[in-house]
MARMAR-925128 format. One record per atom (N, C-alpha, C): atom name; x, y, z. Coordinates in steps of 0.05 Angstrom, whole numbers. Atoms other than C-alpha are relative to their C-alpha. Last residue first. Layout:
BEGIN
SITE atome      x      y      z
SITE    CA      X      Y      Z
...
// end
This chain:
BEGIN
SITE atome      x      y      z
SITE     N     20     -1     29
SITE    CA    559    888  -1137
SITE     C     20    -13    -21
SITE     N     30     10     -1
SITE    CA    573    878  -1062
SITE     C     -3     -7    -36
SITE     N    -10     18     -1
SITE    CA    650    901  -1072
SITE     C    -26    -24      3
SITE     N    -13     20     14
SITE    CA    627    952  -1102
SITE     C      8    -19      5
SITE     N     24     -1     22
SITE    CA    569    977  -1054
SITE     C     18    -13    -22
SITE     N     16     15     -3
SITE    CA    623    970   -997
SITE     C    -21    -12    -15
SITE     N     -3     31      9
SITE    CA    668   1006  -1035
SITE     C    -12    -15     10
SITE     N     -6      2     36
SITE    CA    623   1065  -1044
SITE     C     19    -18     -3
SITE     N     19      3      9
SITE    CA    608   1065   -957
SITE     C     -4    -14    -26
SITE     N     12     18    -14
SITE    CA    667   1067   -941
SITE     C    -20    -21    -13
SITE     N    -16     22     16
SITE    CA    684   1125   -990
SITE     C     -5    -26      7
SITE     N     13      7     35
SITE    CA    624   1158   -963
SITE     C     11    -15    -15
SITE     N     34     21    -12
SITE    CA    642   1141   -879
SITE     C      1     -2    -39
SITE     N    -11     33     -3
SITE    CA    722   1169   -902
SITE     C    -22    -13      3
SITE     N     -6     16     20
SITE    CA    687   1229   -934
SITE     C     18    -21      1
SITE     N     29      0     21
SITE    CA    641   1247   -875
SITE     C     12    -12    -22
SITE     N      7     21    -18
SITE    CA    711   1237   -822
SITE     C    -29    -11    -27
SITE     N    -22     24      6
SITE    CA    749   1290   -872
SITE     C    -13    -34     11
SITE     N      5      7     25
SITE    CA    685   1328   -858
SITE     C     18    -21     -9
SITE     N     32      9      4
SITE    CA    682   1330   -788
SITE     C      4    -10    -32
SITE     N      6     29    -15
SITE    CA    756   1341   -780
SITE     C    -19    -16     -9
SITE     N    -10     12     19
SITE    CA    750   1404   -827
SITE     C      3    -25      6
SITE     N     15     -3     27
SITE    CA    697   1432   -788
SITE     C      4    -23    -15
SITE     N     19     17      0
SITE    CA    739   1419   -728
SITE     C    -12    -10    -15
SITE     N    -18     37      0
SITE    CA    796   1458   -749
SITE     C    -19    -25      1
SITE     N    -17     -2     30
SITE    CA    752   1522   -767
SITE     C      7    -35      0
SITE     N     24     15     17
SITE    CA    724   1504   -698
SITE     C     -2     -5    -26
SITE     N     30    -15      4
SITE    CA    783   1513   -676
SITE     C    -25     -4     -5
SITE     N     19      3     16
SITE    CA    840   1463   -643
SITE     C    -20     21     -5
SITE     N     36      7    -10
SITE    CA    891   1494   -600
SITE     C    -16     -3    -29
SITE     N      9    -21     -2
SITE    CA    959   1499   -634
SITE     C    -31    -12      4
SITE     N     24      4     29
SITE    CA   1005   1437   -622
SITE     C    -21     31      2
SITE     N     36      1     -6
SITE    CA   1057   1449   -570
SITE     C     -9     -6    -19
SITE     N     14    -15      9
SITE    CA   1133   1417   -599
SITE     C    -40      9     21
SITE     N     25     -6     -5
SITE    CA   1186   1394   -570
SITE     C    -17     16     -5
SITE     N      9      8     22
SITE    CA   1256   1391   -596
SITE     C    -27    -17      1
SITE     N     10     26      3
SITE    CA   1282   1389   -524
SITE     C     -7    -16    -32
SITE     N    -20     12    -10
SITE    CA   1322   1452   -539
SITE     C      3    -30     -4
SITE     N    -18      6     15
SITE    CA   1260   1478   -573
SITE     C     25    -14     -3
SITE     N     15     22     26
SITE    CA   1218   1466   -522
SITE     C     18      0    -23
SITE     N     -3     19    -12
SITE    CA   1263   1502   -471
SITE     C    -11    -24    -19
SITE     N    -34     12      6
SITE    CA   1269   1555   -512
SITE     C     15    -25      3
SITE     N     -8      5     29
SITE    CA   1199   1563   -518
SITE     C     29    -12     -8
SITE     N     27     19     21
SITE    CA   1180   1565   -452
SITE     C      4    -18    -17
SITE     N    -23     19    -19
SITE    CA   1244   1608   -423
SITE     C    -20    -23     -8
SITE     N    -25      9      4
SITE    CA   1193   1653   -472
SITE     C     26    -19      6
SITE     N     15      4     30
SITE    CA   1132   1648   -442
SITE     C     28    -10    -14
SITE     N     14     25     -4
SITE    CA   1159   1655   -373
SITE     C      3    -19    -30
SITE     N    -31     19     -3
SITE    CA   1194   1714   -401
SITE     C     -4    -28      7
SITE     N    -19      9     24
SITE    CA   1130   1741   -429
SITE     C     20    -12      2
SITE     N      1     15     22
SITE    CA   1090   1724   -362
SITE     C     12     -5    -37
SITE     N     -9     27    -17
SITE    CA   1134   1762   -312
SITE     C    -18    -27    -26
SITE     N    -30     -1      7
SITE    CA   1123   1825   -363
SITE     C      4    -33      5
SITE     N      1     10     26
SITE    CA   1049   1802   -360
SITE     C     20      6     -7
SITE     N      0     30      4
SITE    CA   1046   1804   -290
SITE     C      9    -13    -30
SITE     N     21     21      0
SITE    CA   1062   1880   -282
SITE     C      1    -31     -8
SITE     N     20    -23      0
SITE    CA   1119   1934   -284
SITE     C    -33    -18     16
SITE     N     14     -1     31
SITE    CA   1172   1891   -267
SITE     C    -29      9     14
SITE     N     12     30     -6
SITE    CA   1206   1915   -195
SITE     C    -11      0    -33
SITE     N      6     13     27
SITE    CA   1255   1977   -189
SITE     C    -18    -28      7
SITE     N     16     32     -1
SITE    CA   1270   2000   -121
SITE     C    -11     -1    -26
SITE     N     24      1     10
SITE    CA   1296   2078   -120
SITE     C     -2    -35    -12
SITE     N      0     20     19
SITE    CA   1340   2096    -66
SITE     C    -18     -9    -24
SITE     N    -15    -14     20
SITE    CA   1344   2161    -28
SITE     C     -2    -22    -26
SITE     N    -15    -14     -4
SITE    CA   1283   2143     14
SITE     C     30     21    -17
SITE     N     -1      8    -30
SITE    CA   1246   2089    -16
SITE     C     20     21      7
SITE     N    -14    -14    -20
SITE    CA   1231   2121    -89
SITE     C     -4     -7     32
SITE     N     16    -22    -28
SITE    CA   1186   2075   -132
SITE     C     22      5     20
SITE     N    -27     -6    -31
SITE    CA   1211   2048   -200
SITE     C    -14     16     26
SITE     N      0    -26    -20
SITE    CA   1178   2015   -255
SITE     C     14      2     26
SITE     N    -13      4    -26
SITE    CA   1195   1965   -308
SITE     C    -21     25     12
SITE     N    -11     41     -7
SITE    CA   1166   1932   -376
SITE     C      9      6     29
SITE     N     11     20    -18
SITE    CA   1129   1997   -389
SITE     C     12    -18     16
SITE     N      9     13     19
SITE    CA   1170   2017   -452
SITE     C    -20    -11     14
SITE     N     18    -22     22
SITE    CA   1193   2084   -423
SITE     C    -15    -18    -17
SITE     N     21    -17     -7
SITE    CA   1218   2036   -357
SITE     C    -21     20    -17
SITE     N     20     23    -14
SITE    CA   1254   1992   -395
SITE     C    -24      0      7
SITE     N      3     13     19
SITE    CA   1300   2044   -430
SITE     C    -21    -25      8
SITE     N      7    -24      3
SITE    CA   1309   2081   -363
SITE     C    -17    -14    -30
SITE     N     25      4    -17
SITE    CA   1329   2002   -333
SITE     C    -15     32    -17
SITE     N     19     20      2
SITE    CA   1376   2002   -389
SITE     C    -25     -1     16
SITE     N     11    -15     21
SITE    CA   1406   2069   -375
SITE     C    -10    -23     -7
SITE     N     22    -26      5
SITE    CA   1414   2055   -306
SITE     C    -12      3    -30
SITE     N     23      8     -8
SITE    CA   1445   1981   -311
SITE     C    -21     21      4
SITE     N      9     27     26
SITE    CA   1498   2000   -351
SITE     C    -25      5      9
SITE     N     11    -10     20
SITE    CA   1507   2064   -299
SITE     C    -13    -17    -28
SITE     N     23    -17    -20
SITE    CA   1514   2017   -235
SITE     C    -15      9    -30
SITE     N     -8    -22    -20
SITE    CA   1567   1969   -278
SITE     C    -36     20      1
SITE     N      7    -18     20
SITE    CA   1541   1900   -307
SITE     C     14     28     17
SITE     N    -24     -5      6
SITE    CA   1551   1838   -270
SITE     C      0     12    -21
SITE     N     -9     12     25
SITE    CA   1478   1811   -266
SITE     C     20      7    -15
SITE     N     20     28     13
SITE    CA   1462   1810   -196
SITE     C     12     -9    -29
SITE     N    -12     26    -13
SITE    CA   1514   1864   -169
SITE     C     -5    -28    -17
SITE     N    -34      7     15
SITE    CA   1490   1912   -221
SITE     C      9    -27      6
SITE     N      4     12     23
SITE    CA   1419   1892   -200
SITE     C     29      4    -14
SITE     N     -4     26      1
SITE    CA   1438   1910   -129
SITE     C     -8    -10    -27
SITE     N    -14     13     -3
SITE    CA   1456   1974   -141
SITE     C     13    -31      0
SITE     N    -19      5     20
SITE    CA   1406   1992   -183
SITE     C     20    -10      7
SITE     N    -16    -17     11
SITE    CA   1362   1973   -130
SITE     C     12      3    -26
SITE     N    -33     -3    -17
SITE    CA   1314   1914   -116
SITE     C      7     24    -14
SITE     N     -5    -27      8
SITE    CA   1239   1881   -125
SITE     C     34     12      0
SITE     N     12    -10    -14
SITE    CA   1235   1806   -130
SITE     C     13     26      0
SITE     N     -9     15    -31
SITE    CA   1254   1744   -158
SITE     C    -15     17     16
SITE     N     19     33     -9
SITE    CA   1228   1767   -228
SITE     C     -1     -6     30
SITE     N     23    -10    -18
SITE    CA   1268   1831   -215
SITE     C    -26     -7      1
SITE     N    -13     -8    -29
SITE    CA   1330   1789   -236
SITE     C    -17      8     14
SITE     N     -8     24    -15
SITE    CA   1301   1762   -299
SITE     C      0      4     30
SITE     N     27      8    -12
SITE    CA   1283   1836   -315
SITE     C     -1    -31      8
SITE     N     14    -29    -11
SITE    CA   1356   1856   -309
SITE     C    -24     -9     13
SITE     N    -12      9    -36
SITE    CA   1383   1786   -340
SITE     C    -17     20     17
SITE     N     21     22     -5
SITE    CA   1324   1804   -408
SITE     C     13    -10     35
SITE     N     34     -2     -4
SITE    CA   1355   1868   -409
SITE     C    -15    -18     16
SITE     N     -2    -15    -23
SITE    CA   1433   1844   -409
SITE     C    -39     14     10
SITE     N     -3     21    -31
SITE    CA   1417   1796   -458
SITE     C     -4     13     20
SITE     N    -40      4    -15
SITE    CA   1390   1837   -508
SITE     C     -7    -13     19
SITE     N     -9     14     17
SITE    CA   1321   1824   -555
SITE     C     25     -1     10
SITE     N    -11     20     -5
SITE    CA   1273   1848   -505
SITE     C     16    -24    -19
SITE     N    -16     -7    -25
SITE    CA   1279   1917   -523
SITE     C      7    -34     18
SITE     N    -31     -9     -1
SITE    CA   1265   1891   -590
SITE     C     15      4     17
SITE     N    -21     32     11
SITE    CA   1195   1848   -573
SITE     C     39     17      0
SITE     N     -7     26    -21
SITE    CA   1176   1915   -534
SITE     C     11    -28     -5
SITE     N    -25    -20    -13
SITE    CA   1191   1968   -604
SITE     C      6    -25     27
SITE     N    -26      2      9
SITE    CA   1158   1907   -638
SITE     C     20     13     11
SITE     N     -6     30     -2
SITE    CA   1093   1905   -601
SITE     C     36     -2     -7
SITE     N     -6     12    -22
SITE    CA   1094   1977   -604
SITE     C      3    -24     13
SITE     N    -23    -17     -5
SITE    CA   1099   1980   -683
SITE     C     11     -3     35
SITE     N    -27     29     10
SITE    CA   1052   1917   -690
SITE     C     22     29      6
SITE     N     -4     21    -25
SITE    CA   1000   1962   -647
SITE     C     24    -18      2
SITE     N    -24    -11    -19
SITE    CA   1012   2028   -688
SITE     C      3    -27     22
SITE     N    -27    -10     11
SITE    CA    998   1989   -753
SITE     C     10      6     28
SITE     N      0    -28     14
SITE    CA    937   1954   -731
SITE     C     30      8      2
SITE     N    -24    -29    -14
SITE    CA    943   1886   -710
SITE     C     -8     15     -5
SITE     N    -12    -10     24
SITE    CA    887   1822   -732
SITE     C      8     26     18
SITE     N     10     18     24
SITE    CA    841   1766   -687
SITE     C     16     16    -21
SITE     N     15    -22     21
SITE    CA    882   1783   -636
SITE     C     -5     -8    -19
SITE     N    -17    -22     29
SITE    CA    898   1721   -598
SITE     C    -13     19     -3
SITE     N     12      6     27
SITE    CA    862   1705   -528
SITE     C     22     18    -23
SITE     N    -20    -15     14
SITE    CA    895   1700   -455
SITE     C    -13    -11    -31
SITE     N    -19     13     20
SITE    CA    846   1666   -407
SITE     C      6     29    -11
SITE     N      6     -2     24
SITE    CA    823   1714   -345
SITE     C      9    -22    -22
SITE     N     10     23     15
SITE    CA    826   1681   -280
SITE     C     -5      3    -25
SITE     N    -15     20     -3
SITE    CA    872   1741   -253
SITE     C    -12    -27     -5
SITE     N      3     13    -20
SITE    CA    841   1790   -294
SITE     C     20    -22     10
SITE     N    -16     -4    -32
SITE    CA    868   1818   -343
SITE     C     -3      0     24
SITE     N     11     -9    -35
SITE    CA    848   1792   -404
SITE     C     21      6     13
SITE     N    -19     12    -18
SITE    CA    866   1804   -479
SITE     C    -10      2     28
// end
């Protein structure tokens, strides 16, 4: 996976157990509403607990033990400004799963589909499919000759 900021983004060519386990614990945490509003919210830009109550109409403590639950998964962090502590998402690639997601939904809605990047695998089979339309071609050309 890259991380750079011109990096592309590549599949895993295959999981390991503890990876699909953490993948899943982060897919789950983002499986509530109230979560996904939260980190929605600190999309925009950094802010309190206070003001994330405000934001996504939740009470102070809702929004603590969620953000605590956020923060042990990565997805958030918090840095202490005086008494206050400022929450923002952790890194880019939080801001890109929701992306990703609001994505999908959106496509689906539309009843739009991506297509999955061509491989070479895919290609292969292109090529060939193309070799036995030329041969068939070809083998009625010779019957209809003969």
């Amino acid at each position: 996976m890259g991380h750079g900021a011109d990096s592309q983004t590549t599949p895993a060519a295959h999981l390991d157990a503890d990876s699909a386990a953490t993948i899943a614990a982060t897919l789950q945490a983002l499986a509530t509403p109230s979560r996904l509003m939260i980190l929605t919210r600190l999309r925009q830009a950094p802010c309190a607990v206070t003001e994330l109550a405000d934001a996504v109409g939740m009470e102070q403590s809702a929004v603590s033990h969620q953000l605590r639950l956020l923060r042990a998964l990565g997805l958030v962090t918090g840095s202490r400004r005086g008494r206050r502590i400022v929450y923002s998402l952790y890194d880019n690639h939080v801001a890109q799963l929701l992306d990703e997601a609001v994505y999908h939904i959106e496509h689906l809605r539309l009843g739009a589909r991506d297509l999955p990047a061509k491989t070479d695998l895919d290609q292969a089979d292109l090529d060939k499919t193309d070799l036995d339309k030329t041969e068939l071609n070809s083998a009625e050309l010779d019957t209809d000759r003969g």
